[in-house]
C-alpha positions as a Markdown table, in Angstrom:
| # | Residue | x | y | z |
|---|---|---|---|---|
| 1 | Unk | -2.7 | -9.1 | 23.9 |
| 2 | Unk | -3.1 | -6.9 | 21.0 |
| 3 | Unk | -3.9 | -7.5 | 17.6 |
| 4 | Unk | -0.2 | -8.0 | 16.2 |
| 5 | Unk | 0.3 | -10.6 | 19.1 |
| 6 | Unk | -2.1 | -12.3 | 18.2 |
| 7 | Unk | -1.2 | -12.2 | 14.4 |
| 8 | Unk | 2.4 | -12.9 | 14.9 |
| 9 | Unk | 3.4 | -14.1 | 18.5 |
| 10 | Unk | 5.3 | -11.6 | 20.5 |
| 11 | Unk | 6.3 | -9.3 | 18.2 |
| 12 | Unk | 5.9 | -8.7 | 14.6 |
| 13 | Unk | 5.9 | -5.0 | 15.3 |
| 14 | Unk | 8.6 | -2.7 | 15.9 |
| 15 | Unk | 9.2 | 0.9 | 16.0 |
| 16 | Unk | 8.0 | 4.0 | 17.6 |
| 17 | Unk | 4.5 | 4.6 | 15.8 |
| 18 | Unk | 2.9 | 1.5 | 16.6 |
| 19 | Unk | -0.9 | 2.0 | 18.2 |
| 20 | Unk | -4.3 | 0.5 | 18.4 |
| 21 | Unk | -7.7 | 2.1 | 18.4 |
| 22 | Unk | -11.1 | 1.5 | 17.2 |
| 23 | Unk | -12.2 | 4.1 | 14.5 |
| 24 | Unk | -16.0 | 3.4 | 12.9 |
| 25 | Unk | -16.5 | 0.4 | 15.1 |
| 26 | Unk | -13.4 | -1.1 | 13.1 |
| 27 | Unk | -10.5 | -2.4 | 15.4 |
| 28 | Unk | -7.5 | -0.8 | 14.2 |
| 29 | Unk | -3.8 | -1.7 | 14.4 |
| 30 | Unk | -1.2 | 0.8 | 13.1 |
| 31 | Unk | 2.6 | -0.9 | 13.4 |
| 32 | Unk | 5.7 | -0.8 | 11.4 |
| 33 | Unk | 8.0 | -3.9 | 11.2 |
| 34 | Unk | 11.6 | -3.7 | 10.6 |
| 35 | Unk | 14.0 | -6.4 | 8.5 |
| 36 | Unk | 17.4 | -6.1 | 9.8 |
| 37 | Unk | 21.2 | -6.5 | 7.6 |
| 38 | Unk | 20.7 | -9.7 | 8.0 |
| 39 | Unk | 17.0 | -10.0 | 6.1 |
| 40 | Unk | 17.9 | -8.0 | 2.9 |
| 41 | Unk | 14.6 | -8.1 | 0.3 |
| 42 | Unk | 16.2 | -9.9 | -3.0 |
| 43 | Unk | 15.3 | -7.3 | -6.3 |
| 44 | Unk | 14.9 | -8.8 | -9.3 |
| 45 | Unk | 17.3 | -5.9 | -10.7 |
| 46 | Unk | 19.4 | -8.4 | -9.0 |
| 47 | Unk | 19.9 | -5.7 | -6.0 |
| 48 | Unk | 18.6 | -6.5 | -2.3 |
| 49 | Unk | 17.5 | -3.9 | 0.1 |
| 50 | Unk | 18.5 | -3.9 | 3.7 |
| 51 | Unk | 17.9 | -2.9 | 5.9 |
| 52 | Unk | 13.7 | -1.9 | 5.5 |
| 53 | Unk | 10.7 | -1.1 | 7.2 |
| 54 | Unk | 7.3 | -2.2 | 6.3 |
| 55 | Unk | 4.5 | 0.0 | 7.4 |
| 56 | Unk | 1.3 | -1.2 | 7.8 |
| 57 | Unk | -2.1 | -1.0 | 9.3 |
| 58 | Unk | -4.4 | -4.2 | 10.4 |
| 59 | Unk | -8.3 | -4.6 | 10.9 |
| 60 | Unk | -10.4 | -7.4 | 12.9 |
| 61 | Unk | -9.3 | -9.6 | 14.8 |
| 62 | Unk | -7.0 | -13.2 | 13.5 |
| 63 | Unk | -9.1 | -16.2 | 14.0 |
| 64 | Unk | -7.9 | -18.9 | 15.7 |
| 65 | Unk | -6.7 | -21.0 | 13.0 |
| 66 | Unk | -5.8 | -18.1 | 11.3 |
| 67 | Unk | -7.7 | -18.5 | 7.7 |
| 68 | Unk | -9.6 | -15.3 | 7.5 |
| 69 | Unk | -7.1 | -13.4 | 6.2 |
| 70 | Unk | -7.6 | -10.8 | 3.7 |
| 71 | Unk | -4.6 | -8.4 | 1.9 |
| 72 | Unk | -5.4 | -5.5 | 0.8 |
| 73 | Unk | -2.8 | -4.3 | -2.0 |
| 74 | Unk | -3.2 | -0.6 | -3.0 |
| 75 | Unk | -3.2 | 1.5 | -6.1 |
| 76 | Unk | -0.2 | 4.0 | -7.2 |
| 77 | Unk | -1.0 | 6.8 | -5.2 |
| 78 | Unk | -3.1 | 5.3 | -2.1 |
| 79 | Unk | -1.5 | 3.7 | 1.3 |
| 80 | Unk | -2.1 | 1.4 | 4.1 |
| 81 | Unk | -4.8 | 3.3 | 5.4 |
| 82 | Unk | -8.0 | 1.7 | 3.1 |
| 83 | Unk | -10.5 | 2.0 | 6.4 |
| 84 | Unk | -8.8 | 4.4 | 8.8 |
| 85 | Unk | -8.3 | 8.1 | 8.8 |
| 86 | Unk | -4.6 | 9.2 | 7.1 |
| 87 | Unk | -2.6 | 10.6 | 9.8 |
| 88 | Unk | -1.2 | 13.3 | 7.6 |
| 89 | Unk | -4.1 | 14.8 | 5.6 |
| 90 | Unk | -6.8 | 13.6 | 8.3 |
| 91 | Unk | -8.7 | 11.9 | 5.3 |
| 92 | Unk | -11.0 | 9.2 | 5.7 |
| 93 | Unk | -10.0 | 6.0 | 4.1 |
| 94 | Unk | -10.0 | 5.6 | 0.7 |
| 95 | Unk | -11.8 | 2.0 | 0.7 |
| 96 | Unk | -14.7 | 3.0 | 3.5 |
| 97 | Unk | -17.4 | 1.5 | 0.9 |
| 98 | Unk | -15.8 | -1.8 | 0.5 |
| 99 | Unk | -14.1 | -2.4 | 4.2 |
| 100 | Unk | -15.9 | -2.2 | 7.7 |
| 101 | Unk | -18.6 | -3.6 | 9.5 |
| 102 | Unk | -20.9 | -5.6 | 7.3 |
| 103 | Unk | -19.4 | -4.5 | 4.1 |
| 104 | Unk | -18.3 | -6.7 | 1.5 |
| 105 | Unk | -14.4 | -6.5 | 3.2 |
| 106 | Unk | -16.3 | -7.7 | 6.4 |
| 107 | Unk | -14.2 | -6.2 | 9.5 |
| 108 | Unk | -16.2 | -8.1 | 12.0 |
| 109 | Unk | -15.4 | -11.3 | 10.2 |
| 110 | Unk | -12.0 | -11.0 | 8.5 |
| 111 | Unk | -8.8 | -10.2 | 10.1 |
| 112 | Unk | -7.7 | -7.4 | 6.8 |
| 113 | Unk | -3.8 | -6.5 | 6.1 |
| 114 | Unk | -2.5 | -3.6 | 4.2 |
| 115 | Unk | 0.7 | -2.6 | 3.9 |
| 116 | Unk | 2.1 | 0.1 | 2.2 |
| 117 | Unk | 4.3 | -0.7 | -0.7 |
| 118 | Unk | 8.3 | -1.1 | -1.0 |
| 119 | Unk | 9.0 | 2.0 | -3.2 |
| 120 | Unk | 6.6 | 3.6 | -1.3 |
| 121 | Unk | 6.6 | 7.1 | 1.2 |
| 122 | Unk | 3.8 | 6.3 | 3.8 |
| 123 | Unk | 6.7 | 4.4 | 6.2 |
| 124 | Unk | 7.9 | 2.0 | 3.7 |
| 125 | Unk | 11.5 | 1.9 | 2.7 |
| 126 | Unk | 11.9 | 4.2 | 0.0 |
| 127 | Unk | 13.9 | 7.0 | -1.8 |
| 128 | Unk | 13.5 | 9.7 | 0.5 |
| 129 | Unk | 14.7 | 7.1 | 3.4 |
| 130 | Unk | 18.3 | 7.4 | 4.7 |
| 131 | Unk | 20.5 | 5.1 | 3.3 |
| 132 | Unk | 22.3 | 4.0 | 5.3 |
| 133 | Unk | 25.5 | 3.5 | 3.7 |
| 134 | Unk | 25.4 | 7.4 | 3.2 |
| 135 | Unk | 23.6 | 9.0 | 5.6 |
| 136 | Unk | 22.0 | 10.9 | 3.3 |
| 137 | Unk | 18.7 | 10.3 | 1.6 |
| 138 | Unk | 18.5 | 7.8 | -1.3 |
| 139 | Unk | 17.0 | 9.9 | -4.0 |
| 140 | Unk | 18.4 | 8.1 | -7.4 |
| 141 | Unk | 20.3 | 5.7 | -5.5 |
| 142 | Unk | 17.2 | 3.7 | -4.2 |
| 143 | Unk | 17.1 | 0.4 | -6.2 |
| 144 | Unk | 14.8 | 0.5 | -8.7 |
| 145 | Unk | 11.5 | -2.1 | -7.4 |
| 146 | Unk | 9.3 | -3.9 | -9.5 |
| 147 | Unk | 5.3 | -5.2 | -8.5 |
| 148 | Unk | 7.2 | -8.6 | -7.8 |
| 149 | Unk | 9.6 | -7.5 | -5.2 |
| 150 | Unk | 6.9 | -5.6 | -3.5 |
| 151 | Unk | 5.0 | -8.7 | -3.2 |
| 152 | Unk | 8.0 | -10.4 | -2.4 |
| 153 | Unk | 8.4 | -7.9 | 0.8 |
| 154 | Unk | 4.6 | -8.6 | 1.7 |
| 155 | Unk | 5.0 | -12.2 | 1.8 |
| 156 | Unk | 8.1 | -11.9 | 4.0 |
| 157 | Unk | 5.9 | -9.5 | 6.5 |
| 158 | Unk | 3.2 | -12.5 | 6.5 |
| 159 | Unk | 6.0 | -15.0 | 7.5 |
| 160 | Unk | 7.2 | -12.8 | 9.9 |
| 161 | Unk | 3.5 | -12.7 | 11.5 |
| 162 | Unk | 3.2 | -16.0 | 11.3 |
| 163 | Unk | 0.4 | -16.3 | 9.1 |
| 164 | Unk | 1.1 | -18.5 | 6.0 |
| 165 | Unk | -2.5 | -18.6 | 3.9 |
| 166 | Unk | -4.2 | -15.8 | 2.7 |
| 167 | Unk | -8.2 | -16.3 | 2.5 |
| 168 | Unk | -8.6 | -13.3 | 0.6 |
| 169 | Unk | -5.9 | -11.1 | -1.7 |
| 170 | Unk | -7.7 | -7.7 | -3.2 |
| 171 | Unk | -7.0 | -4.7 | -5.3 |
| 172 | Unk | -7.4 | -2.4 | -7.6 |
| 173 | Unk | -5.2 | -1.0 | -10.7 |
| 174 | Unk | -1.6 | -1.4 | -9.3 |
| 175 | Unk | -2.9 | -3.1 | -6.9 |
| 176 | Unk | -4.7 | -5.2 | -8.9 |
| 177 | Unk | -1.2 | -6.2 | -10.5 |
| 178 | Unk | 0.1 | -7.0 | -7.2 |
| 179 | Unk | -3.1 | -9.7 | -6.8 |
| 180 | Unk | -2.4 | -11.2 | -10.2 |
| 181 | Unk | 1.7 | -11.7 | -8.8 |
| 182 | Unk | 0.7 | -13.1 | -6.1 |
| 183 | Unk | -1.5 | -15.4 | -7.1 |
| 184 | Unk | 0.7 | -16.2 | -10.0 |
| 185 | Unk | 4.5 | -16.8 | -7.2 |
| 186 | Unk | 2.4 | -18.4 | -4.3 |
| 187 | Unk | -0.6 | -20.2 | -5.7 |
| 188 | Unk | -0.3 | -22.2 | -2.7 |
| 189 | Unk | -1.1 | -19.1 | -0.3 |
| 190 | Unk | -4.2 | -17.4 | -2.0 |
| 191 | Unk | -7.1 | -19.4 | -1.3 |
| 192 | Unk | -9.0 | -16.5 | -3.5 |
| 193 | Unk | -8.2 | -13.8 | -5.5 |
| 194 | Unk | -10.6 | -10.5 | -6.8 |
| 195 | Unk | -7.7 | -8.1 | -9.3 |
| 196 | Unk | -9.7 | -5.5 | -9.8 |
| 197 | Unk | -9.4 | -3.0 | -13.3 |
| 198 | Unk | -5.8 | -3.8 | -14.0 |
| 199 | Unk | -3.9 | -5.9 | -16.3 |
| 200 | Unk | -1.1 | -8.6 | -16.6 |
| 201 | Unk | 1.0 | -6.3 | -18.2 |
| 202 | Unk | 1.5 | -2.1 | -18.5 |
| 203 | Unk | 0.1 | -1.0 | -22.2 |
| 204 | Unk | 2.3 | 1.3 | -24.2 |
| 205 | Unk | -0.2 | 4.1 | -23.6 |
| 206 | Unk | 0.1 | 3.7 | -20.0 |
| 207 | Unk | 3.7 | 3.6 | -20.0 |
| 208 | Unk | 3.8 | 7.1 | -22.6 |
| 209 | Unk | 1.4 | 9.0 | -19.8 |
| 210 | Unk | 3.4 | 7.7 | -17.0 |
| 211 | Unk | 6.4 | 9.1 | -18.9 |
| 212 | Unk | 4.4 | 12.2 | -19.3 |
| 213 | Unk | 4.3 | 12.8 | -15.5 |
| 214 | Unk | 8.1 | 11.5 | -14.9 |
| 215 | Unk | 9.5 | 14.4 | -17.2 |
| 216 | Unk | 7.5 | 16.7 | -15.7 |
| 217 | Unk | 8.8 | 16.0 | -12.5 |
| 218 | Unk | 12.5 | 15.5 | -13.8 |
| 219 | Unk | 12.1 | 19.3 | -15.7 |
| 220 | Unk | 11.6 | 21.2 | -12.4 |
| 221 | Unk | 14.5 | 23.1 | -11.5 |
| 222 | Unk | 13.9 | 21.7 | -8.0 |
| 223 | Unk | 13.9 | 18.1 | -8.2 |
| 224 | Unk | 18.0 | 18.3 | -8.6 |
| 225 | Unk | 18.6 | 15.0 | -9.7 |
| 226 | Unk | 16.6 | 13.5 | -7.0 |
| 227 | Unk | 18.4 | 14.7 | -4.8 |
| 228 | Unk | 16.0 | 17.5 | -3.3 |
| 229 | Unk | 15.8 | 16.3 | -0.1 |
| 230 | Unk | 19.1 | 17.2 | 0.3 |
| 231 | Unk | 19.3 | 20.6 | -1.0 |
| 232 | Unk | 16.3 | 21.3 | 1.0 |
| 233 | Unk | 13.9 | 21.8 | -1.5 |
| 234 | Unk | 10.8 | 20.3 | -3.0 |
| 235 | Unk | 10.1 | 19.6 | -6.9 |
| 236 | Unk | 6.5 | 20.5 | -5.5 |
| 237 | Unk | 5.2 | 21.8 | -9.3 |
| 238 | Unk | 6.5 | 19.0 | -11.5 |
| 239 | Unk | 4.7 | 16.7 | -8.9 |
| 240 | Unk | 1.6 | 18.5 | -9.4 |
| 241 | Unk | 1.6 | 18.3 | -13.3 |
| 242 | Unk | 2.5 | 14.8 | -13.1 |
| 243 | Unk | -0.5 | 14.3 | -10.7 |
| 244 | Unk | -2.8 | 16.5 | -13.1 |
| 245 | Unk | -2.2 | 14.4 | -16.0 |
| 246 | Unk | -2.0 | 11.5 | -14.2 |
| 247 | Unk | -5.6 | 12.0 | -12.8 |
| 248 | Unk | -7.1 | 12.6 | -16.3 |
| 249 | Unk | -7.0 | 8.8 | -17.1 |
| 250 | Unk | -8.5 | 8.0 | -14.1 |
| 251 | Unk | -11.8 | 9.4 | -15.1 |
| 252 | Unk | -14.0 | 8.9 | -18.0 |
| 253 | Unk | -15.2 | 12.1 | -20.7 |
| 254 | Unk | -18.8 | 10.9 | -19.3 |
| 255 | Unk | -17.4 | 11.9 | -15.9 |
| 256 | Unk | -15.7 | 15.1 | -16.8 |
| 257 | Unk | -18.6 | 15.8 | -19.0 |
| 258 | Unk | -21.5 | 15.1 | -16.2 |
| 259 | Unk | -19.5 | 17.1 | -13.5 |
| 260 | Unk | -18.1 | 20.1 | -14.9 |
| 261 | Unk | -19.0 | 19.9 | -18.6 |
| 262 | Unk | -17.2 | 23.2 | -19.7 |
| 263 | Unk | -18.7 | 25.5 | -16.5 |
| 264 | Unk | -16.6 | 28.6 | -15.9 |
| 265 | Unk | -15.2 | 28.7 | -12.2 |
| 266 | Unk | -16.2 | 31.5 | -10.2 |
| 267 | Unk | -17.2 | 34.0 | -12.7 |
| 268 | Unk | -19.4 | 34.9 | -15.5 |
| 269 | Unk | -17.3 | 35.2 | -18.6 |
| 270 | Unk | -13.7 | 34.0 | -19.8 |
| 271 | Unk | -10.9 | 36.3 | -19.1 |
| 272 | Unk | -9.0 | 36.1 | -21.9 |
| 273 | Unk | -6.1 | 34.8 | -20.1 |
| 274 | Unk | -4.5 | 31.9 | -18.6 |
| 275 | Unk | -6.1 | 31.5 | -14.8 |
| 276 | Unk | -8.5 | 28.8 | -14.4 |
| 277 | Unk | -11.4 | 30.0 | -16.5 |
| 278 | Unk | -13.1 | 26.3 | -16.3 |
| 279 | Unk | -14.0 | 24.3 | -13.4 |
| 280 | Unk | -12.0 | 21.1 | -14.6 |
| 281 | Unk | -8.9 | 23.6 | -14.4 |
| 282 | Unk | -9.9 | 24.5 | -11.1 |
| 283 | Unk | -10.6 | 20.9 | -10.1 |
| 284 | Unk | -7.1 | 19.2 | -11.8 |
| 285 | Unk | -4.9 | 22.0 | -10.2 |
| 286 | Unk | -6.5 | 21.5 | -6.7 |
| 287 | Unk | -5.7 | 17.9 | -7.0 |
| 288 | Unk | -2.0 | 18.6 | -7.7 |
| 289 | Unk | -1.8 | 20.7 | -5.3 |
| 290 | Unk | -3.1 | 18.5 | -2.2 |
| 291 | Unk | -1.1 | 15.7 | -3.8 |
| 292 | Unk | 2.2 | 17.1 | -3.3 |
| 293 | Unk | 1.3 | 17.5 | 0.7 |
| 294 | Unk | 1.2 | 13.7 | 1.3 |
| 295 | Unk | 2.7 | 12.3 | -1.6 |
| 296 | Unk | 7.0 | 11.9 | -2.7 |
| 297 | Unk | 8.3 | 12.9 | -6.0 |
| 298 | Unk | 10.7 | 10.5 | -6.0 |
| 299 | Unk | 8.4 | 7.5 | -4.8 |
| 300 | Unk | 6.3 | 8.8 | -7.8 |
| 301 | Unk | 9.0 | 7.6 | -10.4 |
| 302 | Unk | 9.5 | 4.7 | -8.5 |
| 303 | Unk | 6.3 | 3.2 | -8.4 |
| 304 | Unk | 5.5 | 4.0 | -12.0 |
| 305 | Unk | 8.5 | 2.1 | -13.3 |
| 306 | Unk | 7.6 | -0.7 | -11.2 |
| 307 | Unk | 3.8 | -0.5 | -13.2 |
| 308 | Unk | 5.4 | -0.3 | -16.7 |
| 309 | Unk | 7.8 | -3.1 | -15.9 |
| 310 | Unk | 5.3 | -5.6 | -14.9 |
| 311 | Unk | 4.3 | -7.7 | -17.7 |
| 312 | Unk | 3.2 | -11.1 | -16.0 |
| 313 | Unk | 3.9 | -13.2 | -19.1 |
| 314 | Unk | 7.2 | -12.6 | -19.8 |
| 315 | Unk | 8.3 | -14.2 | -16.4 |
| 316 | Unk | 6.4 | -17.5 | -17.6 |
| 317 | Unk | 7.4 | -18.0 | -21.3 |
| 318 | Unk | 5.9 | -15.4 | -22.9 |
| 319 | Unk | 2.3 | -17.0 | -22.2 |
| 320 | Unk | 0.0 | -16.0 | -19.1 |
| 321 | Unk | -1.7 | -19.1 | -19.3 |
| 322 | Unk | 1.7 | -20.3 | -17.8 |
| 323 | Unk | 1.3 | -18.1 | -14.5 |
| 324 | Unk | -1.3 | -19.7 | -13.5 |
| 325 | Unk | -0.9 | -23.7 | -14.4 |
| 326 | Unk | -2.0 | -26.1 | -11.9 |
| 327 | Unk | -3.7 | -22.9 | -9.5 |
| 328 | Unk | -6.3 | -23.9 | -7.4 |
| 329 | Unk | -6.9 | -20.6 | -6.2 |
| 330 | Unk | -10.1 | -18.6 | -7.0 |
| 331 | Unk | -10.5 | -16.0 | -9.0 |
| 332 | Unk | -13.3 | -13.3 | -9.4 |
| 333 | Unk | -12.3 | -10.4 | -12.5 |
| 334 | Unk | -13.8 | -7.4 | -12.4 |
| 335 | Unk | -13.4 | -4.4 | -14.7 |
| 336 | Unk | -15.8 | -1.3 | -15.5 |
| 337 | Unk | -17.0 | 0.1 | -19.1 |
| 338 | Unk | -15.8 | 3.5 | -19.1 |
| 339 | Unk | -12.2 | 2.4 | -18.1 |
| 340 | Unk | -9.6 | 3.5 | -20.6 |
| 341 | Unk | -6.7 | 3.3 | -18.6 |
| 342 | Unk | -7.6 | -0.5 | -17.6 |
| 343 | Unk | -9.8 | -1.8 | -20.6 |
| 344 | Unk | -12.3 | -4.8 | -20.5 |
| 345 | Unk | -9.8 | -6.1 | -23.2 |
| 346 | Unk | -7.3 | -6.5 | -20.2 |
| 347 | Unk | -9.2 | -8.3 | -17.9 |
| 348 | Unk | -10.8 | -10.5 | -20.8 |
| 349 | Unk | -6.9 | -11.4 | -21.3 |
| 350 | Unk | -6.4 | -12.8 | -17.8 |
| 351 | Unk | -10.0 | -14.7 | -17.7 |
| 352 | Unk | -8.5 | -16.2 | -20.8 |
| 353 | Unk | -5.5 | -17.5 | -19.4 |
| 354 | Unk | -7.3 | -18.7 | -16.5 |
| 355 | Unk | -9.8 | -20.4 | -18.5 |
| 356 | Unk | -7.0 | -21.9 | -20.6 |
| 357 | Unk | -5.9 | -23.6 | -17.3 |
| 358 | Unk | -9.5 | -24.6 | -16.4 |
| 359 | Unk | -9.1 | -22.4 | -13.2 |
| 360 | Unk | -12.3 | -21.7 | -11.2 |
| 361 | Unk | -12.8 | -18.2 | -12.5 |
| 362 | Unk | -15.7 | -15.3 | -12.3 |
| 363 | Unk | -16.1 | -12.5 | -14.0 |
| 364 | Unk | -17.6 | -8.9 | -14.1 |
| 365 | Unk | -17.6 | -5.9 | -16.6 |
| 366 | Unk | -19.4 | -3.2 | -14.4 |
| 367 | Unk | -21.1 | -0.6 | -16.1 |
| 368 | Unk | -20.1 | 2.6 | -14.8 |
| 369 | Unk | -19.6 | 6.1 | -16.0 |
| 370 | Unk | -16.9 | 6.7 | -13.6 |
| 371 | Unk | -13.7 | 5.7 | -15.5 |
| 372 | Unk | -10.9 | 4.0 | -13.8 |
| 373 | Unk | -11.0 | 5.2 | -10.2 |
| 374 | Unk | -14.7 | 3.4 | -10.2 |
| 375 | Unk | -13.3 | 0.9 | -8.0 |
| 376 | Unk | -12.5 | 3.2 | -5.3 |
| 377 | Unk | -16.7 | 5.1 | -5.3 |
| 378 | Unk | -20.0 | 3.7 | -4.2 |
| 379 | Unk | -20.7 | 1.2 | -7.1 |
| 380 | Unk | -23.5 | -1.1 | -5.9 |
| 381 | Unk | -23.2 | -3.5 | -8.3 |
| 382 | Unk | -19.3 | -3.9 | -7.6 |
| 383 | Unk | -20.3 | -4.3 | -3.6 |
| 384 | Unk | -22.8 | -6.8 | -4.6 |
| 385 | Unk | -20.6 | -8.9 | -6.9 |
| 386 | Unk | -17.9 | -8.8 | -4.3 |
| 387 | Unk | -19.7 | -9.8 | -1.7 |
| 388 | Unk | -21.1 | -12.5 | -3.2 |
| 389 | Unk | -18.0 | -14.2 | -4.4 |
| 390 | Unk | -16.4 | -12.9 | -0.8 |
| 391 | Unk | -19.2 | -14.9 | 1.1 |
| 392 | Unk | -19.3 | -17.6 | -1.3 |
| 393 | Unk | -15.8 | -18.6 | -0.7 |
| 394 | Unk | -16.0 | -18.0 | 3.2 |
| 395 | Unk | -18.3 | -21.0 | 3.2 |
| 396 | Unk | -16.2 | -22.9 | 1.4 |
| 397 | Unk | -13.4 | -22.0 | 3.4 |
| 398 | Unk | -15.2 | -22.6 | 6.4 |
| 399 | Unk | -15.0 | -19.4 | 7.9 |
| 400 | Unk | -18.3 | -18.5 | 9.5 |
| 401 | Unk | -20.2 | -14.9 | 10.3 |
């Protein structure tokens, strides 16, 4: 009996690229799920979406009353592969330091989810899926998704697993937004909850640099209307600016400072010209450039409008406090001192409304030179936090290891 048996009776998982491996001594289940006409995903554009196809990737093994579950939600530009090796770019995964044996994200103890998001283009329904009242890709005409509907489609692969209650729910940045909704729509699934640099809502400034990137993938002559995929072509250098911006504000001026401070790539003078003189230019058009290999322009917009949109509040009267009334979930904050994107200020906001309610909350600010994408590098003091709160509620929870 595999792992998705044993999560969901006979069959949870469907489709042609489900396997199961070990990889680092983790136990590894790769499986997509399928929600037919008949199990349409309500929007809150007022839309649904059917049919879909969740993709996602499991760790561990369920226990037998199945209450060591952990769901990973991931950031704007990551997938469901947090502790296994992407099948496209043959990376490892980008949460090694927090999931696996005897890390914080305990493999050998929890049974950990991750499923790439609704919006997404990692196996997920997204734009550059058929539609199937077309034929034809959906580009533009893929409903627009908020961080509440992709919850929403998590949940309804949980039910369809047949696992109810959530130990753990994790993330960082986008997925950090997804924690706070979930906590927020099922209190009464989330036995804990870690959000992790994010916010209750998408600042101004965040929504202007997410613009940033959107027009500069709009302005290349090959995104036609979003419709690329069906001209055959590829809006692969609007992408790439979007990505380069994009990847400034996940770094601090300490970080850019301390690794390339203004060193001249490859040579021993400027040229006088416009090819990468600098190593940061070196190092910001590689990144676009790799990111257009395993990422979709189109998902890009997508997700990013589903970020500005969320505003947790606004759903609950205007006050957070209101999200998380009556909760008995609980909560560990984190953030880091060099974030920009993801402030102390915005965590402070949500310990606040979780005070207010006279929630069991922790919190952390994490000093760090690393800027936003601390969460995903080897920060000690962010593995020792975790871990702490992570064991702490085990015992509660009665989960042993």
């Amino acid at each position: 009996m595999n792992t998705i048996e044993k999560a969901g009776g006979p069959s949870g998982a469907t489709g042609p690229d489900n396997s199961e491996f070990e990889e680092g001594g983790i136990r590894v289940c790769r499986a997509t799920a399928t929600f037919g006409p008949d199990e349409p995903l309500a929007l809150d554009s007022g839309e649904s979406l059917a049919p879909f196809t969740i993709a996602y990737e499991t760790y561990g093994t369920l226990n037998a009353d199945k209450s060591n579950v952990v769901l990973i939600c991931h950031a704007l530009t990551m997938d469901q592969y947090p502790a296994s090796t992407h099948p496209l770019t043959g990376k490892p995964g980008w949460w090694l330091h927090m999931v696996g044996p005897g890390r914080p994200i305990d493999t050998d103890r929890f049974f950990v989810i991750c499923q790439n998001v609704v919006g997404g283009c990692q196996g997920t329904t997204g734009p550059r899926d058929i539609d199937p009242k077309t034929g034809k890709p959906y580009g533009l005409s893929f409903p627009v998704t908020t961080v509440s509907d992709m919850v929403r489609a998590q949940a309804m692969l949980l039910d369809r697993l047949g696992i109810r209650d959530l130990f753990c729910v994790i993330g960082g940045s986008m997925g950090g937004m997804q924690v706070l909704q979930w906590a927020a729509a099922y209190p009464d699934r989330v036995f804990s909850a870690i959000p992790i640099a994010t916010a209750a809502r998408h600042s101004a400034q965040n929504i202007a640099f997410h613009e940033v990137g959107r027009q500069a993938i709009m302005a290349d002559p090959e995104w036609k209307q979003g419709a690329y995929l069906s001209h055959g072509t590829n809006p692969a250098k609007g992408l790439a600016v979007a990505r380069m911006a994009a990847h400034i504000t996940y770094l601090s001026e300490q970080a850019l400072h301390l690794k390339f401070g203004r060193n001249l790539q490859d040579r021993e003078s400027i040229t006088y010209g416009f090819d990468a003189d600098f190593q940061i230019e070196s190092y910001l058009r590689h990144q676009g450039s790799t990111f257009v290999d395993r990422f979709d322009a189109n998902s890009y917009l997508y997700l990013t409008r589903a970020m500005d949109y969320f505003d947790l509040a606004d759903d609950y009267g205007g006050v957070l406090a209101n999200a998380f009334r009556g909760t008995e979930s609980r909560f560990c904050i984190v953030s880091f001192t060099s974030d920009w994107l993801f402030p102390t200020t915005d965590s402070r906001q949500v310990v606040h409304a979780l005070n207010a309610v006279a929630a069991n909350v922790s919190f952390v600010e994490i000093n760090s030179d690393k800027g936003h994408d601390a969460f995903l590098l080897d920060e000690p003091e962010m593995f020792t936090t975790l871990r702490g709160f992570i064991d702490s509620a085990a015992r509660t929870r009665g989960i042993g290891g």
